[in-house]
C-alpha positions in Angstrom: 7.4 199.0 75.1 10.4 197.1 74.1 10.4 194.5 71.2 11.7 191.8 73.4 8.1 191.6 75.1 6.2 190.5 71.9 5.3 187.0 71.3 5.4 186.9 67.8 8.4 188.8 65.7 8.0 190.4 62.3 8.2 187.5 60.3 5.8 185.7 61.9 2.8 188.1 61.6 4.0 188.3 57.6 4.2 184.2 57.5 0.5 184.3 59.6 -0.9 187.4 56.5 0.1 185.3 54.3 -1.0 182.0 55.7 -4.7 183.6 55.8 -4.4 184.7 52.3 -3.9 181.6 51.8 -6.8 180.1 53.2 -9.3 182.6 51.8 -8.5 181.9 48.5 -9.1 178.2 49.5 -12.3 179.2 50.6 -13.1 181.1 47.4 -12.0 178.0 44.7 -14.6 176.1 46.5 -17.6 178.4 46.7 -19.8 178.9 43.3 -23.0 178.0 42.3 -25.0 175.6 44.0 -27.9 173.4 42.8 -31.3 174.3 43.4 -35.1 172.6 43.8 -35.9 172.7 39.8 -32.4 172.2 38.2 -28.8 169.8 39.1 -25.7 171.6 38.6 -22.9 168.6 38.2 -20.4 171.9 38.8 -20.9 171.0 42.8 -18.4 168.1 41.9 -15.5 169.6 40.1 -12.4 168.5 40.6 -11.1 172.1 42.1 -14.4 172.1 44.1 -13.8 168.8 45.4 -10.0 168.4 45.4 -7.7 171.2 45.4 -9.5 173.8 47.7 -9.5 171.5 50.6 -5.8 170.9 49.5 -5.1 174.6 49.3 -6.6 175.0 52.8 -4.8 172.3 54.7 -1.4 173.7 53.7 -2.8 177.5 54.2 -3.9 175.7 57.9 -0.3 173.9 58.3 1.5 177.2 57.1 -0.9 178.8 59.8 0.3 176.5 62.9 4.1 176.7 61.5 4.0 180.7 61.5 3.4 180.3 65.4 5.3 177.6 66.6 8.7 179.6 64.8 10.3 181.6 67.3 11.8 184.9 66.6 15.2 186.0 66.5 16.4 188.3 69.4 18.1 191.1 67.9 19.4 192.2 71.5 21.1 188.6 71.7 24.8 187.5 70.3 27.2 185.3 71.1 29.7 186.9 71.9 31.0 188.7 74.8 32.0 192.8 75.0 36.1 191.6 74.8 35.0 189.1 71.7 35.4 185.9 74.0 32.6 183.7 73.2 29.8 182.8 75.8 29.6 179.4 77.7 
């Protein structure tokens, strides 16, 4: 199966890894412990619950949507001819 026939190049699946990573760890800043019946934890509303894990997400998200919408490079492509005149 030829290269040429993916969607997505090499870059992109390492930009959309990454992008997931990203998100996770998101995720994980705003899990934690959780107030129950008997006892209020004030924790629920810390700043990094609260603030920078949806901000961590949203640019994991927007990293997400910009690892698709880049195209990959043909390798197989140039701009040039066989007798180094350049293509119109």
């Amino acid at each position: 199966m030829d290269k040429r026939n993916f969607a997505f190049g090499r870059v992109n699946f390492i930009m959309m890894a990454v992008s997931m990573l990203i998100v996770v760890v998101g995720f994980i800043l705003m899990s934690g412990g959780s107030s129950d019946e008997h006892q209020f934890n004030p924790e629920i509303f810390s700043t990094m619950r609260v603030k920078v894990a949806p901000i961590v997400c949203f640019i994991g998200f927007v990293s997400m949507i910009c690892a698709i919408m880049i195209k990959p490079k043909d390798a197989g492509s140039n701009e040039t001819t066989t007798h180094g005149e350049t293509a119109e």
